[in-house]
N, C-alpha and C positions, 0 to 999 in steps of 0.2 A: 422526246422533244423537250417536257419539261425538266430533263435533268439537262440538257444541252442549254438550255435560258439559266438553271440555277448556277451552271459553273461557269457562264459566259463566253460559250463557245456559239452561242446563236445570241443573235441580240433583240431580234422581232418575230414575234410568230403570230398570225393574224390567221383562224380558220374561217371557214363555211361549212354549213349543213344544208342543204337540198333536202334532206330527207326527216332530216329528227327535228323539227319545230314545224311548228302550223305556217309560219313566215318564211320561204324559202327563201335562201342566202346561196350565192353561185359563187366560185372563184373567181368568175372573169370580173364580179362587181366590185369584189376585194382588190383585185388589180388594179380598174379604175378609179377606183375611192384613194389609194397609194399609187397611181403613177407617177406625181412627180419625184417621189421617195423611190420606187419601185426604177426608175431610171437612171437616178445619181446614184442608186445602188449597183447597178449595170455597171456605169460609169465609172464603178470605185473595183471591178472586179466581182460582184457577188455573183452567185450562181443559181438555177433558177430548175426546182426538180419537180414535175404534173405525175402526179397517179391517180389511176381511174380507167374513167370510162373511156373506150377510144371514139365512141359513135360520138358522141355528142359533146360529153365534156372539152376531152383534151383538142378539139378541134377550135371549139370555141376560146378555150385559154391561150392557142398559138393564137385565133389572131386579135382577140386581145391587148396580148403580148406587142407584135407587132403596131396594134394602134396605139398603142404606147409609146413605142421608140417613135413611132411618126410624129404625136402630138410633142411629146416632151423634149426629146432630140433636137425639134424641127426640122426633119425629114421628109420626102416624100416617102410616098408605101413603098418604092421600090426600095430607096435606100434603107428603110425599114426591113425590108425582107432581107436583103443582103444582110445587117446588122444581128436579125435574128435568126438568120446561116451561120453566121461567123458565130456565133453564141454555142450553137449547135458542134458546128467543127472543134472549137479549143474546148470541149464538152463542159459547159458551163450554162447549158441548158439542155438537161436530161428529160425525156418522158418514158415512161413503164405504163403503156396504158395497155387495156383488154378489152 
């Protein structure tokens, strides 16, 4: 990831750790802390890839996700859902979860 920032094929890369610091940090807080960026980047085409956990993580990160397009969009959740379907179908939101 850091040689995809140094040659400017990625332009933001924001982590979390759950596990390695005393201060637990989740992805879905990362999302909401960047929703309105995390939206107009939807918006512009970006694409949006979860690895991890399937119990608990990656469940939380869709719906997340989803309250994201609802708040930022201004959407209801369904058109939310449908939005983060269509994400899914033109696969521009992949998950590998376990």
């Amino acid at each position: 990831m850091q040689e995809h920032l140094k040659r400017g094929r990625l332009q933001r890369l924001d982590v979390a750790f759950s596990r390695d610091q005393q201060s637990k940090l989740y992805v879905q807080q990362r999302l909401r802390e960047r929703g309105q960026d995390l939206y107009a980047w939807l918006e512009s085409g970006a694409h949006v890839y979860v690895c991890g956990d399937a119990a608990h993580m990656a469940p939380a990160v869709h719906a997340t996700l989803i309250d994201v397009v609802a708040e930022h969009g201004g959407r209801s959740h369904e058109d939310a859902v449908d939005y983060v379907n269509g994400l899914t179908q033109s696969k521009r939101y992949a998950r590998d979860v376990y």
